[in-house]
N, C-alpha and C positions, 0 to 999 in steps of 0.2 A: 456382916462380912460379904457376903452378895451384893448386898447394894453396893459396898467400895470396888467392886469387881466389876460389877454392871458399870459404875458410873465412870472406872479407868476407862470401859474397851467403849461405852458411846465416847469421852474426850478425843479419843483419837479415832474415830469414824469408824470405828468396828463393830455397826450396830446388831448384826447377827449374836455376834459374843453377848452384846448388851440384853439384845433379849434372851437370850439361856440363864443368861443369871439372872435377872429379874422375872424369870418363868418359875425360879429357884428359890428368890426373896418370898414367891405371893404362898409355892406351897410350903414354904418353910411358917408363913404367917397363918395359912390356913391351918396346918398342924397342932399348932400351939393356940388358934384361935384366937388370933387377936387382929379384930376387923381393921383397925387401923392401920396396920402394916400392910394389912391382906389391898385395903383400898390405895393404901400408898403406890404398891404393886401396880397394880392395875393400871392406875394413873401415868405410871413410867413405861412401863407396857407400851401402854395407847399413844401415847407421846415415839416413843422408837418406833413401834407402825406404821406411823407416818410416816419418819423418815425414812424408811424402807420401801414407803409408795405400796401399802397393802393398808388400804382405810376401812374393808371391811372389820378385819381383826382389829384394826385399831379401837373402832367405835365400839364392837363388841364389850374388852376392856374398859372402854371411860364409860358407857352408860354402866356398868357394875362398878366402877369410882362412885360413879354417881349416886346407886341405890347405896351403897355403905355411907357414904356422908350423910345422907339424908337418912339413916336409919341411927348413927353417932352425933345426929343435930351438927355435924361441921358444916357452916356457913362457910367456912371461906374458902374449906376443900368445893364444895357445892361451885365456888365461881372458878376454882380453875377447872372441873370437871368442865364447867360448861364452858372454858374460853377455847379450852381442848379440842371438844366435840364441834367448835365451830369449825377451827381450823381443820378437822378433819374432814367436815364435809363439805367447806370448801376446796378440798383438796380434789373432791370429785365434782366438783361446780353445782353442786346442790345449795344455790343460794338461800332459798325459803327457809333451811333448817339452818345454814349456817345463820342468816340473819335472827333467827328464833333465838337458839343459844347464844348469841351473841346479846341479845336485849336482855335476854337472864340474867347473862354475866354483869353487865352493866347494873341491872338493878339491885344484882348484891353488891356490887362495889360500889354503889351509893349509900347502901345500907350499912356498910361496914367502915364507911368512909375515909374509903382507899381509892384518894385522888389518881392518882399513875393511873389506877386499874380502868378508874374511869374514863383518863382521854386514852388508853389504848382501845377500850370498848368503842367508842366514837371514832378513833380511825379509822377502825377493822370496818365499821359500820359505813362511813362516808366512802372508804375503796368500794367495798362491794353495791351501793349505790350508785355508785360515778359508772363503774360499769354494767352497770342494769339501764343507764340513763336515765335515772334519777335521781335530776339535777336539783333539784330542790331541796330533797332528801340531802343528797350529797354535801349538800354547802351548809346544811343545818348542821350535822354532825362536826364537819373539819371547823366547823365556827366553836363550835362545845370544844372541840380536841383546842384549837388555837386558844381559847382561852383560858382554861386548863393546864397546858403549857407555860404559858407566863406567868400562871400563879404560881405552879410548882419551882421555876424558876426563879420567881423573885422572892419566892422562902428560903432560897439557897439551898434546894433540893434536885436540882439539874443540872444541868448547863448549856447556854446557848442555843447549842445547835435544836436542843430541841424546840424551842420556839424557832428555828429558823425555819426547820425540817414540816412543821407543822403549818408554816405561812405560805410555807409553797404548795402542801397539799390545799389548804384552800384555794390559792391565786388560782392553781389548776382546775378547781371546779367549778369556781364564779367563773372563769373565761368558758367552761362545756356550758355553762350554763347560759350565759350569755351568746354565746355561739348557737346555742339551741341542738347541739352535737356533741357525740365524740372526738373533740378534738384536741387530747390534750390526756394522755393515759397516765395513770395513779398505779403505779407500780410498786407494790408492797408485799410482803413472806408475810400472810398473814401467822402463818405459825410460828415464825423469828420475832414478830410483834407482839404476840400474846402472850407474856413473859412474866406474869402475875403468878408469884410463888408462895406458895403456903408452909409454912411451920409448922411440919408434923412430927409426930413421932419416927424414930427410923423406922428402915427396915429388918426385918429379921435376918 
């Protein structure tokens, strides 16, 4: 019941609402003790902290996603926890650690082999390279995302644009690269991006 409350008042950008009731889902799960809802919480928590522009509480919440996955063996919660945690600390231009969680994520979505998961990993990976000026880096990644894309694509798991959308982040980074500059900016919501969702249990 919480979560269908929390997740009416985030659809319509009301995310203060959203966090009192998801403040409401984690103690109602903490009550009854059942970690899985407790980490589901959290996770949604940390996700509306964001969009609220308050990324300390956010991280606070997803690294506690985090130890609960990793203490229920959830793998796949384990990569959104970490695609989360990247976004968030991109959010404060902490690249080191968003770059960190972001190779997490990526190597559980190779693990669990969750193609999407993966060229979203190698996007998020090639932006925040392209602006670091590292070009090499850069064009490594959006070369993984672009081809990746046309696979998911020609499994008739996509469409189009995302190989389009994927060719131009390359084109843009072979040309910085080639430029030997920033010439040529890769503008992406790394948190709009990281849209790898797990099937859990609800909430309380």
């Amino acid at each position: 019941m919480y979560r269908e409350y929390a997740e009416e008042k985030e659809g319509i950008g009301e995310y203060n609402g959203a966090v009192e009731f998801y403040s409401k889902a984690m103690e109602a799960a903490r009550a009854s003790r059942d970690r899985v809802a407790e980490g589901q919480a959290c996770h949604r928590l940390g996700k509306t902290y964001i969009e609220v522009q308050q990324p300390t509480k956010a991280v606070n919440f997803l690294h506690e996603f985090e130890r609960i996955c990793k203490e229920v063996e959830d793998l796949q919660g384990s990569g959104s926890a970490f695609a989360a945690l990247a976004a968030a600390y991109q959010s404060v231009n902490d690249t080191d650690k968003a770059i960190y969680y972001l190779e997490q994520f990526l190597d559980i979505a190779t693990k669990t082999e969750n193609v999407t998961a993966q060229g979203e990993a190698c996007c998020a990976l090639g932006v925040i390279y392209n602006r670091r000026g590292d070009y090499k880096k850069a064009v490594e990644h959006f070369e993984k995302n672009f081809e990746i894309a046309r696979s998911v694509v020609s499994s008739g798991a996509g469409d189009t644009s995302l190989v389009d959308s994927s060719r131009v982040y390359l084109g843009m980074a072979r040309g910085n690269a080639m430029m030997g500059k920033y010439f040529m900016a890769i503008d992406v919501d790394l948190n709009s991006l990281l849209l790898w969702k797990n099937n859990r249990q609800s909430l309380a």
